[in-house]
C-alpha positions as CSV (number, residue, x, y, z in Angstrom):
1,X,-4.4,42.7,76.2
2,X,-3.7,39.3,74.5
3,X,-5.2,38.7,71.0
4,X,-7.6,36.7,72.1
5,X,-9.1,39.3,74.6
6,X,-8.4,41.9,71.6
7,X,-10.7,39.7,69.6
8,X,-13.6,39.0,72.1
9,X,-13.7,42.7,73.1
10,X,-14.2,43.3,69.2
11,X,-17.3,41.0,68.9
12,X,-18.3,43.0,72.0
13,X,-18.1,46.2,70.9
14,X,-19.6,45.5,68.2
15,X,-22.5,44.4,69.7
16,X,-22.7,47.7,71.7
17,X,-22.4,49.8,68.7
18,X,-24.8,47.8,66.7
19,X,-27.5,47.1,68.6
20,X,-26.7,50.6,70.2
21,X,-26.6,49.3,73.6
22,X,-26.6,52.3,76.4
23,X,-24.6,49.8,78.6
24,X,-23.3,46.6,78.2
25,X,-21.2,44.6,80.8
26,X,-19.6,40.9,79.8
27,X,-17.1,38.6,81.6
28,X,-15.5,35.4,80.5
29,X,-15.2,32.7,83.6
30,X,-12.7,29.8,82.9
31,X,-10.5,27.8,85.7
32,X,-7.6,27.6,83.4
33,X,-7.3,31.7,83.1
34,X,-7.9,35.1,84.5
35,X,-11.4,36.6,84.5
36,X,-12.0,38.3,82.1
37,X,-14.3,41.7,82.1
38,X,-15.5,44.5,79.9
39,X,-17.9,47.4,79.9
40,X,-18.8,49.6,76.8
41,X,-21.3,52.3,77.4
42,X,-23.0,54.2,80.7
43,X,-25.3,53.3,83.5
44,X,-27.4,55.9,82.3
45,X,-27.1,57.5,86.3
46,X,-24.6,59.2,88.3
47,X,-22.6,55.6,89.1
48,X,-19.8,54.6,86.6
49,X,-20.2,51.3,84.8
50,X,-17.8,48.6,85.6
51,X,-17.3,45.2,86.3
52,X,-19.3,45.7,89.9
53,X,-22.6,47.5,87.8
54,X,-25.7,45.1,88.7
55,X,-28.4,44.8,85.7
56,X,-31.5,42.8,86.0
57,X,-31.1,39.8,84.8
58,X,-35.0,38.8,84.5
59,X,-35.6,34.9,83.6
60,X,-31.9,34.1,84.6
61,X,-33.6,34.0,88.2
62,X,-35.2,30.4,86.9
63,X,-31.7,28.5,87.6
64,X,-32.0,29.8,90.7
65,X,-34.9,28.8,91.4
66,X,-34.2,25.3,89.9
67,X,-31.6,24.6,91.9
68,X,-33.4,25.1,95.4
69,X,-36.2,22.9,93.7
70,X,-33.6,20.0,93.6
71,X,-31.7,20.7,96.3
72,X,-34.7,20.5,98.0
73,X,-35.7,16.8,96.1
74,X,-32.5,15.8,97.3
75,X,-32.7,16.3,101.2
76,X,-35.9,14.5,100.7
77,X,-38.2,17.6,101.2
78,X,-39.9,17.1,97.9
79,X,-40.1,14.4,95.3
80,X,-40.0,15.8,91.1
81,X,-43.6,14.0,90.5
82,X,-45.3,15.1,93.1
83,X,-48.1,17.7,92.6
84,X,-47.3,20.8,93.3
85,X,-51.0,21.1,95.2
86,X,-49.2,18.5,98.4
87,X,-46.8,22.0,99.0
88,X,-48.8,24.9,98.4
89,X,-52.5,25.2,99.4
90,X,-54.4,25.8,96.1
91,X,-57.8,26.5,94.6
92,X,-56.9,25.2,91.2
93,X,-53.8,23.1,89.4
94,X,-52.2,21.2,92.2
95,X,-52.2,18.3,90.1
96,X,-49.6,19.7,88.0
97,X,-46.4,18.4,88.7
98,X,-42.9,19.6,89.9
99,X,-41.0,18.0,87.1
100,X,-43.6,19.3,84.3
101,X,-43.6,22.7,86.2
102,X,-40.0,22.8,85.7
103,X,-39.4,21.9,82.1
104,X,-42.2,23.7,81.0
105,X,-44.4,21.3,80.0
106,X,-47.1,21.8,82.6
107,X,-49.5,23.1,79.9
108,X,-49.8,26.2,83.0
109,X,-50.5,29.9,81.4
110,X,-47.7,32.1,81.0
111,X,-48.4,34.4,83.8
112,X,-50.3,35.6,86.2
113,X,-54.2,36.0,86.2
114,X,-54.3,40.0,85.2
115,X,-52.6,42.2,82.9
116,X,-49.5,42.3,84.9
117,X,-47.0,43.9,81.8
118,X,-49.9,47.3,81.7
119,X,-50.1,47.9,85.4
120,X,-46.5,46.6,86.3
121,X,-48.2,45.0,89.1
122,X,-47.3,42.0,89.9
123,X,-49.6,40.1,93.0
124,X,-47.7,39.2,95.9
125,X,-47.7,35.9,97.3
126,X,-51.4,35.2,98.9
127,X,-53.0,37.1,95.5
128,X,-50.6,34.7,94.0
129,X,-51.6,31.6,95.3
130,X,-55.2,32.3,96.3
131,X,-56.1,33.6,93.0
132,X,-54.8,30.6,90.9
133,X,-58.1,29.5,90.1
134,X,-58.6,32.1,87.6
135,X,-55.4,31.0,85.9
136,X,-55.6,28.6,82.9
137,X,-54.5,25.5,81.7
138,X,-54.0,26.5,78.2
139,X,-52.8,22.9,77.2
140,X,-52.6,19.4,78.8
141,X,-49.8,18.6,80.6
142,X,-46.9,16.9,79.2
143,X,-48.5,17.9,75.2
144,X,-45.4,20.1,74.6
145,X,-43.4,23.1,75.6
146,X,-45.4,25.8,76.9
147,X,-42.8,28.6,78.8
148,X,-44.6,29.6,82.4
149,X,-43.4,32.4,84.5
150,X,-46.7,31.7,86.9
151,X,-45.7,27.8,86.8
152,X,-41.8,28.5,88.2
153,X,-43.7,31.4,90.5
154,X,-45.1,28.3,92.4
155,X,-42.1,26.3,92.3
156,X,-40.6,29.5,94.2
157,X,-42.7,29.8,97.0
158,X,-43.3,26.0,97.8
159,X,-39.6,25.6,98.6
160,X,-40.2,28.7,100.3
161,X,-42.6,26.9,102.8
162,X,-40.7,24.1,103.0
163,X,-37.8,26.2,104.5
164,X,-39.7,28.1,106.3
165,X,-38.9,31.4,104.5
166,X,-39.0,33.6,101.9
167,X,-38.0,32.9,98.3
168,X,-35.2,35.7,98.3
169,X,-33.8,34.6,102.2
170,X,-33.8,31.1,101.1
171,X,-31.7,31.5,97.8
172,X,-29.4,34.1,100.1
173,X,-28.7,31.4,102.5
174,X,-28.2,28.3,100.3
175,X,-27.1,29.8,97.3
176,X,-25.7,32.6,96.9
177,X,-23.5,32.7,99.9
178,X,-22.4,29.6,99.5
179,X,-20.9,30.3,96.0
180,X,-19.8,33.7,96.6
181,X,-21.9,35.6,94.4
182,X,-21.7,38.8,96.5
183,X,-23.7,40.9,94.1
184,X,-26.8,39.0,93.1
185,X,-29.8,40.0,95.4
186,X,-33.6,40.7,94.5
187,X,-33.2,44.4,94.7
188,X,-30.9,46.8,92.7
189,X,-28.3,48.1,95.3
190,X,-26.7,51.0,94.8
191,X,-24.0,50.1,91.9
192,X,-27.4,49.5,89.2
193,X,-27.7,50.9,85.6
194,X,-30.7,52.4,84.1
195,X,-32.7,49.9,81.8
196,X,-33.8,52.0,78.7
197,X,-35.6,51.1,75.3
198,X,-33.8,52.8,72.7
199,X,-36.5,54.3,70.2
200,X,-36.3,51.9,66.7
201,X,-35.9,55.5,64.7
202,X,-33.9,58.0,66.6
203,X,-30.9,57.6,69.0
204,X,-33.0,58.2,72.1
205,X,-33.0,56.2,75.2
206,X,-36.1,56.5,77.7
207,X,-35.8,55.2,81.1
208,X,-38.1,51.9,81.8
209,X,-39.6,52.3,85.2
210,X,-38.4,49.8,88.0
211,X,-40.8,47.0,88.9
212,X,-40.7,44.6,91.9
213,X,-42.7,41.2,90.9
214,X,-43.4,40.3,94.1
215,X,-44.5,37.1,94.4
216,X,-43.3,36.1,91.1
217,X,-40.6,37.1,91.9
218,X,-38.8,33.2,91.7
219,X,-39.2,33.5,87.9
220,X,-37.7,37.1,87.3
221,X,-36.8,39.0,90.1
222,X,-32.9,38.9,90.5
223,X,-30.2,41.9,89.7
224,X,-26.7,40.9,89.2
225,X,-23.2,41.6,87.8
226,X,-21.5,39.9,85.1
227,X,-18.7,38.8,86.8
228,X,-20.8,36.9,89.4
229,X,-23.1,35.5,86.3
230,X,-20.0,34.3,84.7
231,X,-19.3,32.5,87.7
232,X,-23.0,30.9,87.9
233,X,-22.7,29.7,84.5
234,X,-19.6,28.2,85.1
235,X,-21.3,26.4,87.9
236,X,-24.3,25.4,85.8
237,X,-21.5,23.5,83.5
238,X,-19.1,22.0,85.6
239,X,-20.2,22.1,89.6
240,X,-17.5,20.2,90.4
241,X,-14.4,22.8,89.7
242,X,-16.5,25.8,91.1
243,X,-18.4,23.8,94.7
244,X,-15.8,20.9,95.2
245,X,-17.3,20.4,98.2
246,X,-21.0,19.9,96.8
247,X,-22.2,22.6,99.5
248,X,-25.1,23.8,97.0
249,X,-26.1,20.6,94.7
250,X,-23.8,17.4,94.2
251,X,-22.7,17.2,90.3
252,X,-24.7,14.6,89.3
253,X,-28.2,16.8,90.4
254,X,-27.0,19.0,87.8
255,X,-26.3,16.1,85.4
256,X,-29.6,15.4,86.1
257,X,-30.8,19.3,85.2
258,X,-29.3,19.2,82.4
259,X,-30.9,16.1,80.5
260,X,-33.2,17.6,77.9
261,X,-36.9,16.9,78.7
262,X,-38.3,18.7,76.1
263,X,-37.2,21.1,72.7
264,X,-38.6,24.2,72.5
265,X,-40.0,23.7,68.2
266,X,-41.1,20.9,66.9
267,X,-39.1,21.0,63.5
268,X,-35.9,22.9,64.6
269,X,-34.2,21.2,67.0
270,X,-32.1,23.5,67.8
271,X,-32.3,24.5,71.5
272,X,-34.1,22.2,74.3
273,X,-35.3,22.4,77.7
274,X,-33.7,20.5,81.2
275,X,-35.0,21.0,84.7
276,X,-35.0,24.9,84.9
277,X,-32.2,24.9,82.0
278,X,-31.6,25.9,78.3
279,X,-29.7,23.8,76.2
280,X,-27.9,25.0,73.1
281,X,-26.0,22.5,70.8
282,X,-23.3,24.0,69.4
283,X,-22.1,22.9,65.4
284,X,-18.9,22.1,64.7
285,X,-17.3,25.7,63.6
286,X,-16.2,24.5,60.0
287,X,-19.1,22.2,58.6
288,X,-21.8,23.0,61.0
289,X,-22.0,19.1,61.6
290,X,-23.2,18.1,65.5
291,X,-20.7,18.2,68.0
292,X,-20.6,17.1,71.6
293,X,-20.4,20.2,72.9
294,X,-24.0,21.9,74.7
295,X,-24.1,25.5,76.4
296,X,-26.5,25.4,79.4
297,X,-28.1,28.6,80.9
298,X,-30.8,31.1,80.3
299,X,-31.9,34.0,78.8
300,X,-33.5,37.0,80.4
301,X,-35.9,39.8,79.6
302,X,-37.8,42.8,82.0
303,X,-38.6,46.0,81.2
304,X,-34.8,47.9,80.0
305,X,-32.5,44.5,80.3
306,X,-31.3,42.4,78.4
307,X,-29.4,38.8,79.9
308,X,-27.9,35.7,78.4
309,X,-26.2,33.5,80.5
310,X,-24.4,29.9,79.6
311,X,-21.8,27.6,80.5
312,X,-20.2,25.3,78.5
313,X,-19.3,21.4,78.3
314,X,-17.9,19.1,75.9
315,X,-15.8,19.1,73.3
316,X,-11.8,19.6,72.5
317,X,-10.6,22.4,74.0
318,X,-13.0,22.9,76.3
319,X,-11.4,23.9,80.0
320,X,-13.3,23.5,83.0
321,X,-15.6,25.9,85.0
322,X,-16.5,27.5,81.7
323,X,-19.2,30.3,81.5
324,X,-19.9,33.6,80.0
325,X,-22.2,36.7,80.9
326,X,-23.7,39.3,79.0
327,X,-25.5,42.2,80.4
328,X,-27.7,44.7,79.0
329,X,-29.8,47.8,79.7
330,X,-31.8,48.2,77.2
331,X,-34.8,45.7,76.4
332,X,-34.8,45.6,72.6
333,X,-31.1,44.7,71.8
334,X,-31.9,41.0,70.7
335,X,-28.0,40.4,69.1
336,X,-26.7,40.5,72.6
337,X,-28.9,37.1,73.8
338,X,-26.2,35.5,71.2
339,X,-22.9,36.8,72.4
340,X,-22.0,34.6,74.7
341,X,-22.3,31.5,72.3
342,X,-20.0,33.2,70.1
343,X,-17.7,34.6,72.9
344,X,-17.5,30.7,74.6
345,X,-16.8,29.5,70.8
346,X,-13.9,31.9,70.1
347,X,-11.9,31.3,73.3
348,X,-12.3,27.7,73.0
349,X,-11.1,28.3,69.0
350,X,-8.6,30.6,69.6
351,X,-7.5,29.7,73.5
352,X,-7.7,26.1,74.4
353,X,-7.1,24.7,77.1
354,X,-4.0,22.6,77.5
355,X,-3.8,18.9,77.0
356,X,-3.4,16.8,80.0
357,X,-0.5,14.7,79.6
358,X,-1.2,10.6,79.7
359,X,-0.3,8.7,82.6
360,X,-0.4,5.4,83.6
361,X,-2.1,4.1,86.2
362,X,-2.8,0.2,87.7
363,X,-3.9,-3.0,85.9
364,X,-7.9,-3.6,86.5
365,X,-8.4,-6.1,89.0
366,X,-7.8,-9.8,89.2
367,X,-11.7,-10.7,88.7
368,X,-12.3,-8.7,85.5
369,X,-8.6,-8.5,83.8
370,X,-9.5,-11.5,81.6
371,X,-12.8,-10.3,80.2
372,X,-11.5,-6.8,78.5
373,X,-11.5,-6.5,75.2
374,X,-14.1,-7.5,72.4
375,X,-17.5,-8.6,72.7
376,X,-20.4,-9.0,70.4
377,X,-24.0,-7.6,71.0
378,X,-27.3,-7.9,69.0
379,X,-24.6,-8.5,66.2
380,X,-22.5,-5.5,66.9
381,X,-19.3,-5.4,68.1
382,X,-18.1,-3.5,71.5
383,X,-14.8,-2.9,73.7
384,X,-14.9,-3.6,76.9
385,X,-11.9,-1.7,78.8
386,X,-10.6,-0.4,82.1
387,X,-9.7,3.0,82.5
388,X,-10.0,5.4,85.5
389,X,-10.6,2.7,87.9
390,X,-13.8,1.6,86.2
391,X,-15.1,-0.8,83.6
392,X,-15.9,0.9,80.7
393,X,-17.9,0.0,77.4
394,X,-17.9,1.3,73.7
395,X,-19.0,0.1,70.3
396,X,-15.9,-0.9,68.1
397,X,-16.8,2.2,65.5
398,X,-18.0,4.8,68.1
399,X,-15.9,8.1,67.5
400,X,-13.7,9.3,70.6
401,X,-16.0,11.8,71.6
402,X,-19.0,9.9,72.5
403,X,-18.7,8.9,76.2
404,X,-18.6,5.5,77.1
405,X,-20.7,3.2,79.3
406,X,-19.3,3.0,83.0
407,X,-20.3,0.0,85.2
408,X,-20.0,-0.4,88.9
409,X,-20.3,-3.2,90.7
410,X,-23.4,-4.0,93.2
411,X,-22.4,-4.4,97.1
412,X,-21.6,-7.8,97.3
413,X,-22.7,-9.4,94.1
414,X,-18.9,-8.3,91.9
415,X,-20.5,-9.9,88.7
416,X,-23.6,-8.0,89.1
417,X,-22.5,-4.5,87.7
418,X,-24.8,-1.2,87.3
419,X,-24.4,1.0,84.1
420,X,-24.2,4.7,85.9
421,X,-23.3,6.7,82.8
422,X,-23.5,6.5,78.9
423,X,-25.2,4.5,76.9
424,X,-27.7,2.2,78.7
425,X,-27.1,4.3,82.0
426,X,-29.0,2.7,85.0
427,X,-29.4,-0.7,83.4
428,X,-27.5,-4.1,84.8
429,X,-24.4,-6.1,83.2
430,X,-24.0,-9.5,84.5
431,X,-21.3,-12.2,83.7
432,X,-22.1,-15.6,83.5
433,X,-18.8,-17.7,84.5
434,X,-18.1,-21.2,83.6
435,X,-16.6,-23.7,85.8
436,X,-12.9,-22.5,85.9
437,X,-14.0,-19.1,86.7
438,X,-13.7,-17.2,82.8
439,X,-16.5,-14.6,81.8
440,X,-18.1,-16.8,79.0
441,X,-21.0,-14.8,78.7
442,X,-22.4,-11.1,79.6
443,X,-26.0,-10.0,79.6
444,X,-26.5,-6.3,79.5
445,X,-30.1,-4.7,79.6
446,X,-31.0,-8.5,79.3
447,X,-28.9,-8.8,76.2
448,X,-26.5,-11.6,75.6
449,X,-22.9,-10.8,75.2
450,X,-20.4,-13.4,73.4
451,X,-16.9,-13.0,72.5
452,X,-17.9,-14.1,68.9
453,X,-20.5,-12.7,66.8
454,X,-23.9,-14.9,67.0
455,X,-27.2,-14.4,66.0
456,X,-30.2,-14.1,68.2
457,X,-30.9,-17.9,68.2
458,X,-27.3,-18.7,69.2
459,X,-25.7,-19.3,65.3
460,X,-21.8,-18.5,65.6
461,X,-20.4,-17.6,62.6
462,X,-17.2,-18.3,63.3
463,X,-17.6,-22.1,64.7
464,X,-19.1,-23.0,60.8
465,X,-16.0,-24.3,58.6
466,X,-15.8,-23.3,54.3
467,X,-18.1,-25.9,53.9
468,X,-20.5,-24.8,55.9
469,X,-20.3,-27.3,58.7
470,X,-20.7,-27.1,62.6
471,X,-16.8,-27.5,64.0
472,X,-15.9,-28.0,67.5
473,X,-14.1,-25.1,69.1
474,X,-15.1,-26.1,72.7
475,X,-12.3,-26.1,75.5
């Protein structure tokens, strides 16, 4: 065992004793190392725990469920603002939309019409549907963050109909088999623990009893391992190293998740809310400053489990395919929903990745070499560069960290360029030549661009001599 792994299965084990955990199963997924596993306890039944042990990982089933929503927006199934009433037939709140269903902001009750959590009955999926009428809409839509197992219920069984199947043999088929994840399934299997609550006064652990939540199932139905969690998280962060190929959502539909739409409190802005994902921003480890580094995921709770799920992204250090896994059977141990923050923190602290060595590459082309360099804007000043085989754009003081603007040109129009990432991201730059063919001007988002600073009305500061006349620098 290295002394990193020494250290993580510390703050581990400590969380086991502590929170007196009857089993608790964690893996580390990086593309730069091993995997790396532990258990610490019992399943509570004759299996032994180990890596393989499924647990039931409860809201965590919401990414899922995420991800066939958009994979389904992008083969053109479904559209994020349509109503969810034009893919399900329903008595009451089709008006409410994908994308508010999705970030939570539907203003939809938090679950099902009944008293699902006494009876442990959960409707299937006609009760589901055809009692929705008796459901509320307990604030307007788009007001603010209202969490909504029922509202990510419906999201599940629309893309059901659309496929022409059920929830759990859709996210078989273009999910899970796809990635790999060999152990994640709607029911337990044969490798599960026992989920307990642990009495608050005594060392006693009693049994929960097992519940199937049928049609709600989309929000909370899925048992896992953590090796195969690990794995999803690191997807979650960075789909590119784990589905190269794109085979279950192109990166930039998860880019797309993971734009926060909403925080969950109004004053502490400390977590937010994407398309079906958490985000946590992480402070800088010494002065608790921001950072540019965000954990995406999702917590998870039913009756005996515990699970917190998150990949990383950002910062120094940082390798790719990054994401940790922390299972638990027992329903009360709240410390564990924040071990795999620290456990992603202390191998980046302790265990980062190596630095990619510099290399050069090709000059930019012929049509843009003579424009790089430094521009003004709205009296601030900015650097345009080439790097990567793009165009590029930062201000002159923005730290290293912050990613830059990235344009592309349009098909056929080469001065005509399309912001696809950073700051102004979808918005045009176009350069205005003069009559020997040099970028003179730039207008980005409609503001103008000039290679020395001017004001608004076209004043440049530095064509006025000590006296405080107009000179000619024309030519």
């Amino acid at each position: 065992m290295t002394e990193v792994e020494h250290r993580l299965a510390r703050m581990t084990r400590r969380v086991q004793a502590e929170a007196r955990v009857p089993a608790l199963s964690v893996a580390l997924h990086r593309a730069d190392r091993p995997l790396w596993t532990l258990t610490v306890g019992s399943t509570g039944n004759d299996t032994p725990l180990g890596p393989p042990t499924r647990f039931r990982i409860g809201s965590v089933t919401k990414t899922f469920t995420a991800v066939l929503v958009l994979q389904a927006r992008d083969e053109g199934l479904l559209d994020l603002d349509d109503p969810i009433g034009a893919h399900l037939d329903l008595p009451a709140h089709g008006e409410l939309t994908v994308r508010r269903l999705l970030s939570h902001t539907a203003g939809l009750q938090r679950e099902p019409y009944g008293d699902v959590w006494d009876t442990l009955r959960a409707p299937g999926v006609d009760q589901l549907l055809s009692e929705l009428d008796r459901a509320e809409r307990v604030l307007p839509s788009a007001r603010r963050y209202h969490y909504s197992n029922l509202g990510f219920a419906l999201l599940g069984q629309a893309v059901a109909r659309l496929r022409g199947g059920s929830w759990g043999e859709v996210l078989a088929e273009r999910v899970l088999h796809p990635l790999g994840l060999t152990a994640t399934a709607p029911v337990p299997g044969s490798e599960a623990a026992t989920g307990f609550l642990v009495d608050t006064y005594s060392d006693h652990a009693h049994a929960e009893p097992a519940t199937d939540f049928g049609g709600v199932g989309p929000a909370a139905q899925l048992w896992s391992s953590a090796p195969d969690m690990a794995r999803w998280a690191a997807f979650l962060a960075d789909p590119a190293a784990v589905d190269p190929a794109g085979a279950v959502l192109r990166p930039g539909t998860l880019d797309e998740m993971r734009w926060p739409l909403t925080v969950t409190d109004e004053t502490l802005w400390s977590g937010g809310f994407g398309l079906g994902l958490i985000l946590v921003p992480r402070p800088e480890p010494e002065t608790g400053a921001p950072q540019r580094v965000v954990h995406v995921g999702h917590d998870g709770a039913m009756p005996g489990f515990l699970a917190a799920v998150y990949g990383r992204r950002g910062g120094p250090g940082t390798p790719g395919a990054m994401g940790a896994a922390v299972l638990a059977s027992s329903g009360t141990a709240s410390a564990i929903l924040e071990l795999p923050h620290l456990l992603l923190d202390a191998s980046v602290a302790d265990d980062p990745a190596e630095i990619v060595a510099w290399t050069s590459g090709g000059p930019a082309p012929e049509r843009y070499r003579e424009m790089l360099g430094r521009w003004w804007g709205e009296g601030y000043e900015h650097i345009f560069s080439w790097h990567d085989g793009a165009l590029q754009a930062r201000g002159a003081g923005a730290p290293g960290s912050r990613p830059p603007s990235v344009f592309v040109p349009l098909p056929d129009q080469p001065d005509v360029l399309r912001t696809v990432s950073g700051r102004e991201a979808g918005e045009l730059l176009r350069l205005t030549r003069d009559e020997r063919g040099r970028v003179v001007r730039m207008h980005w988002a409609t503001y103008r661009f000039t290679r020395t600073q001017e004001t608004f009305d076209g004043f440049d500061f530095r064509a006025t001599d000590h006296a405080g006349q107009a000179t000619d620098h024309a030519g």
